[in-house]
C-alpha positions in Angstrom: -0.1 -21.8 -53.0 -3.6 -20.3 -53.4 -6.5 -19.5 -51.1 -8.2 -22.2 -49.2 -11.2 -19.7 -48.3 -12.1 -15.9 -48.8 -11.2 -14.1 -45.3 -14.6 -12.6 -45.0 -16.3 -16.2 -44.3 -13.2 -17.9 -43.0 -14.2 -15.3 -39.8 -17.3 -16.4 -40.0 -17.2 -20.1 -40.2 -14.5 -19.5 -37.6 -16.7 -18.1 -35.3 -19.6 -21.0 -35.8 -17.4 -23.5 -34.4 -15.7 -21.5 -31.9 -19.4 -21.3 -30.6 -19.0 -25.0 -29.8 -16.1 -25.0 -27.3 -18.4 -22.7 -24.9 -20.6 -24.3 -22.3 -21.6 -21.8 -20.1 -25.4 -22.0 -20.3 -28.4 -23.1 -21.6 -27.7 -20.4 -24.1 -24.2 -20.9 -24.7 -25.1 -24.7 -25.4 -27.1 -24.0 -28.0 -25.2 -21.5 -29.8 -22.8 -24.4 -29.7 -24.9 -26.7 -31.2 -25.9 -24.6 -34.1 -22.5 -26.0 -35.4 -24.7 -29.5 -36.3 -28.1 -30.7 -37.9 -29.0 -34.6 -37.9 -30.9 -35.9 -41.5 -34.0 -33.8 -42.2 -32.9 -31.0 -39.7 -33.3 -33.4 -36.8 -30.5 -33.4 -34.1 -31.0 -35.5 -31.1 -29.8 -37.8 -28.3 -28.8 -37.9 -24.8 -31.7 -38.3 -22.5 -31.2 -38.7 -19.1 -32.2 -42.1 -17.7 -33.3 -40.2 -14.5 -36.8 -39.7 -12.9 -38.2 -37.1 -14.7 -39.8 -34.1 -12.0 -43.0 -32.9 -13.4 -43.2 -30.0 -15.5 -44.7 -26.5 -13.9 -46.0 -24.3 -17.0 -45.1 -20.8 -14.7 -41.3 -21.7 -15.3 -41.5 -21.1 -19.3 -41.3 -17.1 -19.1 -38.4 -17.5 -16.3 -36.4 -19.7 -18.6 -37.0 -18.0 -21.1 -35.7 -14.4 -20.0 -32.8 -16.1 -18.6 -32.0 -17.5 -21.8 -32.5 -14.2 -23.5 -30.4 -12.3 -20.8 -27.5 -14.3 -21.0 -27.5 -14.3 -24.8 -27.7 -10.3 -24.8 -24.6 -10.6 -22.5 -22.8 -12.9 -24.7 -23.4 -11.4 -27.6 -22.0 -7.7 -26.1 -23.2 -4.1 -27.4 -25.0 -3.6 -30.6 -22.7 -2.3 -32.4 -19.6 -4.6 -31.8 -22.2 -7.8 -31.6 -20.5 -10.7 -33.1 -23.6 -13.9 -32.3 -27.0 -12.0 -33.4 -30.3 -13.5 -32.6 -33.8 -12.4 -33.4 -36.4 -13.7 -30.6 -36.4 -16.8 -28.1 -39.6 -18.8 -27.4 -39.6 -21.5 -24.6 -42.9 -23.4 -24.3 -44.2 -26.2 -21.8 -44.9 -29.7 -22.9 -46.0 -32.9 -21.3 -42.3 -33.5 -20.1 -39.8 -31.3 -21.4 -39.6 -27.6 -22.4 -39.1 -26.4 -26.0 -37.2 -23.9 -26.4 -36.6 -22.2 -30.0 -34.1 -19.5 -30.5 -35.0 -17.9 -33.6 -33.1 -15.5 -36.2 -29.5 -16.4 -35.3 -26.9 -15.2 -37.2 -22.8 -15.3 -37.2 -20.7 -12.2 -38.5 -20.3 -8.2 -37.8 -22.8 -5.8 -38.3 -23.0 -4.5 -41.7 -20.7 -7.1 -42.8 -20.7 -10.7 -44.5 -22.8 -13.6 -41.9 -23.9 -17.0 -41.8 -27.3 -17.6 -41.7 -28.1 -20.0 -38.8 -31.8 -19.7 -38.5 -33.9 -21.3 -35.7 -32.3 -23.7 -33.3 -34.4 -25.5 -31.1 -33.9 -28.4 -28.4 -35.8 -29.8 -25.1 -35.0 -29.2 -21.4 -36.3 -32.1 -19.2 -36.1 -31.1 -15.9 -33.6 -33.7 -13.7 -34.6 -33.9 -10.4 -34.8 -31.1 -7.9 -31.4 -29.3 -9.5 -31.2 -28.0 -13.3 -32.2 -29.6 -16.4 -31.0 -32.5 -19.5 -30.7 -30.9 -23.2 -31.6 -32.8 -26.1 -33.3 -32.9 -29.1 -31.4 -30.7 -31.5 -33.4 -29.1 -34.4 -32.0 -26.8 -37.0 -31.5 -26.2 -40.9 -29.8 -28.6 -42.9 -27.5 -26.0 -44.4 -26.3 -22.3 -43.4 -25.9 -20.0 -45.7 -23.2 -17.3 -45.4 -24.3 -14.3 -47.2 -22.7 -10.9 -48.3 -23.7 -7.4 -46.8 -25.8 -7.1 -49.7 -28.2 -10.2 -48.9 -26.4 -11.8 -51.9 -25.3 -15.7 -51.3 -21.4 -16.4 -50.7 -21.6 -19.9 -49.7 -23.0 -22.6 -47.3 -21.8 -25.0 -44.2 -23.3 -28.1 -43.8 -22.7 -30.8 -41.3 -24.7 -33.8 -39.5 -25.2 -34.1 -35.9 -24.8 -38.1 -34.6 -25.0 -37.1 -31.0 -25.9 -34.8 -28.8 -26.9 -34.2 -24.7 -25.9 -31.6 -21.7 -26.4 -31.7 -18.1 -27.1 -28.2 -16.3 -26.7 -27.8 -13.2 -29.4 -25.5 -11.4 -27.2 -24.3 -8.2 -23.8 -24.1 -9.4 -25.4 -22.5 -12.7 -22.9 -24.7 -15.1 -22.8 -27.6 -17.3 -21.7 -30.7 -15.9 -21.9 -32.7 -18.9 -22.1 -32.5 -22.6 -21.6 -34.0 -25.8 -21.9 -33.4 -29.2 -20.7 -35.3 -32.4 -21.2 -34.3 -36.0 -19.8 -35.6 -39.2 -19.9 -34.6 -43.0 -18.9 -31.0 -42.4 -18.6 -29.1 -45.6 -18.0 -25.6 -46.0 -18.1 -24.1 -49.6 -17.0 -20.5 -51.4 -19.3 -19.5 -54.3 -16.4 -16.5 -54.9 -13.9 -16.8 -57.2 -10.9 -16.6 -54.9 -12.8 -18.7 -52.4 -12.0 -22.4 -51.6 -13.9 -25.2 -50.1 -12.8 -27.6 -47.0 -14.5 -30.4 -45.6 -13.8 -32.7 -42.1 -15.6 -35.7 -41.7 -15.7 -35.6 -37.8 -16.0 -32.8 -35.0 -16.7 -33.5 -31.6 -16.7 -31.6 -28.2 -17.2 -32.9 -24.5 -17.3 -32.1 -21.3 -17.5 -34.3 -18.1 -17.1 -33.2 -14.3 -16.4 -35.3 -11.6 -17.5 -34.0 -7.9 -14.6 -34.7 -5.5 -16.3 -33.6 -2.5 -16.9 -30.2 0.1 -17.6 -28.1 -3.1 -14.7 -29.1 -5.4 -14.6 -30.4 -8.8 -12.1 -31.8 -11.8 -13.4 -30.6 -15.3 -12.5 -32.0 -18.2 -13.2 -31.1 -21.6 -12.1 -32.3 -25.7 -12.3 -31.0 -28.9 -11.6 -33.5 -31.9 -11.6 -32.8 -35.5 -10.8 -35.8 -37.5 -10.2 -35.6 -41.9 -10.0 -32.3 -42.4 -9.5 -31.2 -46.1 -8.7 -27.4 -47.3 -8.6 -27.1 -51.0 -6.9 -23.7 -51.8 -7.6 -21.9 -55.4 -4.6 -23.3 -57.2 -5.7 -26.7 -56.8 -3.1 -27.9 -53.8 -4.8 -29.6 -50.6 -3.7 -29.0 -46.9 -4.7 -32.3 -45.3 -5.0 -33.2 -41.7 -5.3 -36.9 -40.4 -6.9 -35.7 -36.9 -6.8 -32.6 -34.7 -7.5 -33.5 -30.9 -7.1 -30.7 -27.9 -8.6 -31.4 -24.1 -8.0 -29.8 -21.3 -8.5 -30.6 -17.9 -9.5 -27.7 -14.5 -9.1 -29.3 -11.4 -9.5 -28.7 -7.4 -12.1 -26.2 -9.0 -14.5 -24.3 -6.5 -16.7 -24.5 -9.0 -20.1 -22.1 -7.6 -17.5 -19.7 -6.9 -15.7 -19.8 -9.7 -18.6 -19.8 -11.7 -20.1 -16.9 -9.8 -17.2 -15.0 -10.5 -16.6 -15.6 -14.1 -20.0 -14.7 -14.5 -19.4 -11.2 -12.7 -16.2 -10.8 -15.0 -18.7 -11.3 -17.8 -21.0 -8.4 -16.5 -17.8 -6.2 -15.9 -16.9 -6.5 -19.6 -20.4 -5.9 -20.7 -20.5 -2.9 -19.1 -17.0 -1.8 -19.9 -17.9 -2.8 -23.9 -21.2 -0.8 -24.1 -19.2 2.3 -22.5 -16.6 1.9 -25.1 -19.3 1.5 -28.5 -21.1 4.6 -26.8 -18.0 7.1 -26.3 -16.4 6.0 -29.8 -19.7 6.6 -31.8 -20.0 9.8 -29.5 -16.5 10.8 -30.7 -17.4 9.9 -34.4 -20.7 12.6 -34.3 -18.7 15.0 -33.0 -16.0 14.8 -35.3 -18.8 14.6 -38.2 -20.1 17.2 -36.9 -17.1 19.2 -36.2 -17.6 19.6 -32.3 -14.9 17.5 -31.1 -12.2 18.4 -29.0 -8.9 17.2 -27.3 -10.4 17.5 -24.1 -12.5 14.8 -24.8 -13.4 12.1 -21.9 -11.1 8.8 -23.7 -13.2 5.6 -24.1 -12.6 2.7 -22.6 -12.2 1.8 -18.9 -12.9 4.0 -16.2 -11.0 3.8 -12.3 -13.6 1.9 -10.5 -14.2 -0.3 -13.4 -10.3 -1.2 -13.2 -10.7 -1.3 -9.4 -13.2 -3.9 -9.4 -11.2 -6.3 -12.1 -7.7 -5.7 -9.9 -9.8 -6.9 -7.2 -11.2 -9.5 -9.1 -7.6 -11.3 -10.0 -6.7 -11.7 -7.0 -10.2 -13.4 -5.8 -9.7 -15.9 -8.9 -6.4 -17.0 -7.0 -7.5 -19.6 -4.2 -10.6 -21.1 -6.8 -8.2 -23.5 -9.4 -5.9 -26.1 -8.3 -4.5 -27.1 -11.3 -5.1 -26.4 -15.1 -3.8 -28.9 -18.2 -3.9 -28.7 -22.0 -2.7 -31.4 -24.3 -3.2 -30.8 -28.2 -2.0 -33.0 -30.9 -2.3 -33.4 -34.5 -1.5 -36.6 -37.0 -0.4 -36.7 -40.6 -0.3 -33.0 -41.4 0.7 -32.1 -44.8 0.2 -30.2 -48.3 -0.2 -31.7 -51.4 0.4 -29.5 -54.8 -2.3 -29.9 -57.8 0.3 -32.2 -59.5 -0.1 -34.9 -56.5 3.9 -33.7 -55.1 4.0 -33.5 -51.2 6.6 -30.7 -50.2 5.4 -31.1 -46.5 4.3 -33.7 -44.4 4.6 -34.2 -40.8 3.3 -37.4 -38.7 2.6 -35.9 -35.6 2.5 -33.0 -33.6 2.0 -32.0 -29.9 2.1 -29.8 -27.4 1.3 -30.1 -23.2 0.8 -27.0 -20.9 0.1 -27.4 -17.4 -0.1 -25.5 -14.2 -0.2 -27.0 -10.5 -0.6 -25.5 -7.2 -2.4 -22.5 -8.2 -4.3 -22.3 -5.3 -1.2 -22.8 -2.7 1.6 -20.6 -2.1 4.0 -22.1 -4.6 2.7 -23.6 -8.2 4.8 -25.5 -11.2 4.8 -24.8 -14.6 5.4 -27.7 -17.6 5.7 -27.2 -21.2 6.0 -30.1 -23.7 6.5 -29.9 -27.7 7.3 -32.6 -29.7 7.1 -33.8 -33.1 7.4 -37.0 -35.2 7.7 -37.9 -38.8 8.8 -35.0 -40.1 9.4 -34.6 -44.3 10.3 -32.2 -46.5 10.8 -32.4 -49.9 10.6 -28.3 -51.0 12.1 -28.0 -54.8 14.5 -25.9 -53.4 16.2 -28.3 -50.9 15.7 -31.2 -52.9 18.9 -30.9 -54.7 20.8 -30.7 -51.2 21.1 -34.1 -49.8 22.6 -33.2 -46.6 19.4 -31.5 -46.0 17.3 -34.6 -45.8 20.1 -36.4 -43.8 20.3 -34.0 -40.9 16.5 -32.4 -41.2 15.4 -33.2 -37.6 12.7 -35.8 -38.4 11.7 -36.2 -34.7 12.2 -33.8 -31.6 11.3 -33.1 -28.4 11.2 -30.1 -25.6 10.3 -31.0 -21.9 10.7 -27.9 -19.7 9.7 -27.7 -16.2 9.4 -24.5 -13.8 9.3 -24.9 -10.3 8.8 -22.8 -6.7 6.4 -19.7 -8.7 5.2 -17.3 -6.0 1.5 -18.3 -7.4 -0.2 -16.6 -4.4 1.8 -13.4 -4.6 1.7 -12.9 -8.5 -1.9 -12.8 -8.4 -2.0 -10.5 -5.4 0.9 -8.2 -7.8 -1.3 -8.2 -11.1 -4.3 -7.5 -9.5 -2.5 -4.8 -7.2 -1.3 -2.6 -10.3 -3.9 -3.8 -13.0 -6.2 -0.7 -12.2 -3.0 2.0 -13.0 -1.7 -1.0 -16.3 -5.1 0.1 -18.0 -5.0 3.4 -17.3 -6.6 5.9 -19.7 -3.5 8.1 -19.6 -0.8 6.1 -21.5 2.1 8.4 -19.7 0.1 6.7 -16.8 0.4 3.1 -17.8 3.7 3.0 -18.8 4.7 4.2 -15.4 2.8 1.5 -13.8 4.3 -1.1 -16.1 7.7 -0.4 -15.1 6.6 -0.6 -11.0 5.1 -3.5 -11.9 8.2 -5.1 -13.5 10.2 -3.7 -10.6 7.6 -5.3 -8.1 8.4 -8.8 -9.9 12.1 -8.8 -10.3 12.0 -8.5 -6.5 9.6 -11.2 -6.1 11.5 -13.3 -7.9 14.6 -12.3 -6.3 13.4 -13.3 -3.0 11.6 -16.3 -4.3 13.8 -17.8 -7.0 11.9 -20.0 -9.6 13.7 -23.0 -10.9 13.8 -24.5 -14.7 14.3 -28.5 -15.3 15.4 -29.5 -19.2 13.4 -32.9 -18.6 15.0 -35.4 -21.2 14.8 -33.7 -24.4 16.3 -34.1 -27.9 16.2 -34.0 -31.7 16.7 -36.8 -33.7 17.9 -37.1 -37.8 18.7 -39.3 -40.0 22.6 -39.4 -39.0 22.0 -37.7 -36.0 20.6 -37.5 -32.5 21.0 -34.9 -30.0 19.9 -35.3 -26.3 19.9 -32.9 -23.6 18.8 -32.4 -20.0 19.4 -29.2 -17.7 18.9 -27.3 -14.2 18.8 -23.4 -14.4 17.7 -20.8 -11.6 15.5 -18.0 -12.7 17.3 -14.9 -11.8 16.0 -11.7 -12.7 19.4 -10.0 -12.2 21.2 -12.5 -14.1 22.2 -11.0 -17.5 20.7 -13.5 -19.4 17.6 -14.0 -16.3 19.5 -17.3 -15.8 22.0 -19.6 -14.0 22.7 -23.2 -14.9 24.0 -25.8 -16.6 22.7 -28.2 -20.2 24.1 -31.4 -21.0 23.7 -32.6 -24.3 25.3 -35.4 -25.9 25.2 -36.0 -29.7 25.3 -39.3 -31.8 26.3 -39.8 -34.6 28.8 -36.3 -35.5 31.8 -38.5 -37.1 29.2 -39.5 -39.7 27.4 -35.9 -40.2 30.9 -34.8 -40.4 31.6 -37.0 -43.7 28.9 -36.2 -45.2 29.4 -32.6 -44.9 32.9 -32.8 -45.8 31.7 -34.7 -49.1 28.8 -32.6 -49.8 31.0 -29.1 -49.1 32.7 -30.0 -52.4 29.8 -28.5 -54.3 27.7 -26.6 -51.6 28.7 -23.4 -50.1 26.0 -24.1 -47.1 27.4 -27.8 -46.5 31.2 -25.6 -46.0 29.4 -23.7 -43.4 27.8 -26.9 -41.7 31.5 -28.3 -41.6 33.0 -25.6 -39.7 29.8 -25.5 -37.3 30.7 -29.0 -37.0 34.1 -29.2 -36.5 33.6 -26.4 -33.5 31.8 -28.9 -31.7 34.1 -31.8 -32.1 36.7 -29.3 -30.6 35.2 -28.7 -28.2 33.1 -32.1 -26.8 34.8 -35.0 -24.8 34.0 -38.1 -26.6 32.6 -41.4 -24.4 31.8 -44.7 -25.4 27.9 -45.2 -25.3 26.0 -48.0 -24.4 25.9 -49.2 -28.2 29.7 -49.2 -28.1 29.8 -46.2 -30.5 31.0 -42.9 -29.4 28.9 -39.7 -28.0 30.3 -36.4 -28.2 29.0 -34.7 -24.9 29.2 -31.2 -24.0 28.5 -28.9 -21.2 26.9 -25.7 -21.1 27.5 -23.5 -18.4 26.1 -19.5 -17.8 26.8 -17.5 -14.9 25.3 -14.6 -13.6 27.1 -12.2 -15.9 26.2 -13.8 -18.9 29.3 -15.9 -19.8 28.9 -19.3 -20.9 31.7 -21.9 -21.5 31.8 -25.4 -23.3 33.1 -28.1 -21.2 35.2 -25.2 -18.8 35.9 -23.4 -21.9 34.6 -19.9 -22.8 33.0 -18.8 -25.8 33.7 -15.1 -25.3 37.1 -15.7 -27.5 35.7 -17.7 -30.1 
């Protein structure tokens, strides 16, 4: 397989569209929306249906430096500065304000970027609190361009749709979208690549529950995506879709104190880029020495963000993401499809954060799975017992929320410690601190229903476990699983041992487990091999009362 994309611009491109998942700002909004442009450089939509308040001239300069500022502090110290932009100009109209934010640019210093150019939009003010956005207007095409000035390639993309909703005294978004189609991004090099999507799409929407709170939600979708790599095979992906949902949010606070966390790394960043080019003079100039202040972090500085953690505990109830991705596969030059997988996804969620005790899920699952690599192919067992379809449901239940925030931001401060001798020490208190935590407050760990299922095969499982950190193997339990299906795996592997050493290996793997599994009658009438996996404290498991130790 070849290269879908040099790794110069695949940063940069990267770090276009990353632009879009932020929604901080003003600013951050439309560093977002440089990902788009509508036909003839025209990107617009989204006006609020609200009375419009009357526009006062004096607020142009305020808007504007507050735009500037919080761009400066996106964009971090000079010489690390990722988001570049040249000059922002906000001026009054009959309704709305224009803003323009000129000279933007995506990529390292001295190093390959893509050319944005000027973004501009409207702000309509909404009331007596914050503003609308609309009115996107940018190039029709970015150019991504070498350290030299010399052209590397382009990005293109339409905007369909785009509006925001800022909110003046929490100092947020509370709503956005954007939708854009006919994304292409192209490689002039000749190891580069081209790929192409026909959809991308972010939102966010917030809904106030009352007494300060909120639930956020947000989504990113990417629909048709196409990466051609330099040998002339395709990676193709039917749809890419990942949300994620904040809720029981004290959202001014939290806001306020993201924003400070922001400052805190600003300052820490510029310290850092100032001692390291320090340090580079004086070794160019052969006045370095050991003693030598190290860059990076300084006590107060890792103070304040200990200090920080722990305020962050009491403003999130609950976080959830859910991603997922359909019809997934590679396709070689010669049309042959060695992968291909229907469906993928994954959940994470946390609850209770903001109370005493919090739970933990995690969900993975896939469907449709296919693989036809020239180097299985002449293995049918392969394809018979190649899990097509799966799934993992674990749940963790009784975490200490309130005191592991109160632990990590307790020792953060002596974790980043300039002395590494330092650190380390400070890591291993820390892990001490925890395993007695956790000793006193025990977590426990659910196998909700969970399984793979092949061709001959199905495996299902479920489980209860307590988290114990002095447990050789951190836990104690037991996980059912009952398989379908093993008299027919068996045959096959018996028949396809006769000319495959790796089938001989499946059939002693195999016959283990009939030993071992009391057989049932399922529901179908056809038997179910069940097993029993048991661990104890020291370690030791056993199959249905027997140990493995002698086996």
């Amino acid at each position: 397989m070849g290269r879908w994309w040099n790794s110069d611009r695949v940063t940069t491109f990267g770090l276009v569209c990353k632009g879009s998942l932020a929604a901080g700002s003003v600013a951050a909004l439309l560093l977002m929306a440089a990902c788009g442009d509508k036909e003839e450089g025209q990107a617009g939509s989204g006006n609020a249906a609200e009375t419009v308040a009357a526009i006062d001239p004096a607020q142009a300069p305020i808007i504007q430096k507050a735009i500037d500022d919080y761009l400066l502090l996106a964009e971090g110290p000079a010489e690390q500065r990722v988001l570049h932009h040249a000059a922002i100009k906000v001026t009054p109209g009959s309704d709305a304000f224009d803003v323009a934010i000129e000279g933007v640019r995506i990529g390292p210093k001295d190093q390959g970027q893509l050319d944005i150019g000027t973004i501009g939009y409207k702000l309509t003010p909404k009331g007596t609190d914050g503003y609308t956005a609309s009115n996107l207007t940018h190039a029709n095409i970015f150019t991504a361009k070498d350290k030299d000035g010399k052209e590397t390639g382009s990005v293109t993309l339409a905007t369909k749709a785009f509006s925001g909703e800022w909110s003046s005294s929490l100092q947020t978004f509370l709503a956005l979208d954007w939708q854009a189609a006919d994304i292409v991004a192209k490689d002039s090099a000749p190891d580069g690549g081209n790929f192409s999507a026909k959809t991308l799409s972010t939102s966010l929407a917030s809904t106030d529950k009352g007494g300060g709170l909120f639930d956020q939600s947000g989504r990113f979708q990417l629909t048709g995506f196409s990466a051609q790599d330099t040998n002339g095979g395709t990676f193709n992906l039917g749809q890419l879709d990942f949300s994620g949902l904040m809720t029981a949010v004290k959202l001014k606070e939290y806001v306020a104190k993201t924003r400070e966390m922001q400052n805190l790394m600003a300052e820490i960043a510029e310290a850092t880029a100032k001692a390291e080019a320090a340090a580079g003079n004086a070794a160019t100039n052969g006045t370095a020495t050991e003693a030598a202040a190290p860059a990076g972090i300084n006590p107060a500085q890792a103070a304040k963000f200990g200090e920080m953690i722990k305020s962050m505990s009491g403003l999130i109830g609950g976080l959830k993401y859910d991603g997922s991705f359909t019809e997934a596969g590679f396709k070689e030059k010669d049309g042959s499809e060695p992968f291909h997988l229907g469906l993928g996804a994954f959940t994470m969620a946390f609850d209770g954060l903001d109370k005493d005790k919090a739970a933990v899920n995690l969900g993975l699952s896939h469907d449709k799975l296919v693989i036809k690599d020239p180097d299985l192919a002449g293995d049918p067992l392969f394809a018979k017992l190649l899990p097509a379809s799966g799934k993992l449901d674990l749940n963790l239940t009784d975490v200490p929320s309130k005191e592991l925030w109160q632990l990590v931001g307790d020792n953060f401060p002596n974790l980043i410690a300039g002395d590494p001798a330092h650190s380390e020490a400070a890591a291993g208190i820390m892990f001490v601190a925890m395993q007695q935590l956790l000793q006193k407050a025990p977590m426990k760990l659910t196998v909700a229903p969970s399984g793979l299922t092949s061709e001959v095969m199905q495996l299902d499982a479920t489980g209860n476990f307590d988290v114990k950190p002095d447990a050789t193997l951190g836990l104690v339990g037991a996980l059912d699983v009952a398989l379908h299906g093993l008299d027919e795996a068996m045959k096959l592997a018996n028949e396809a041992a006769q000319t495959s050493p790796n089938a001989a290996q499946i059939v002693g793997g195999l016959a283990m487990i009939q030993s071992m599994a009391k057989r049932e009658t399922g529901s179908d009438g056809k038997p179910v091999d069940k097993l029993k996996l048991e661990v104890d404290a020291a370690g030791d498991t056993k199959v249905n009362g027997m140990p493995l130790s002698g086996m």
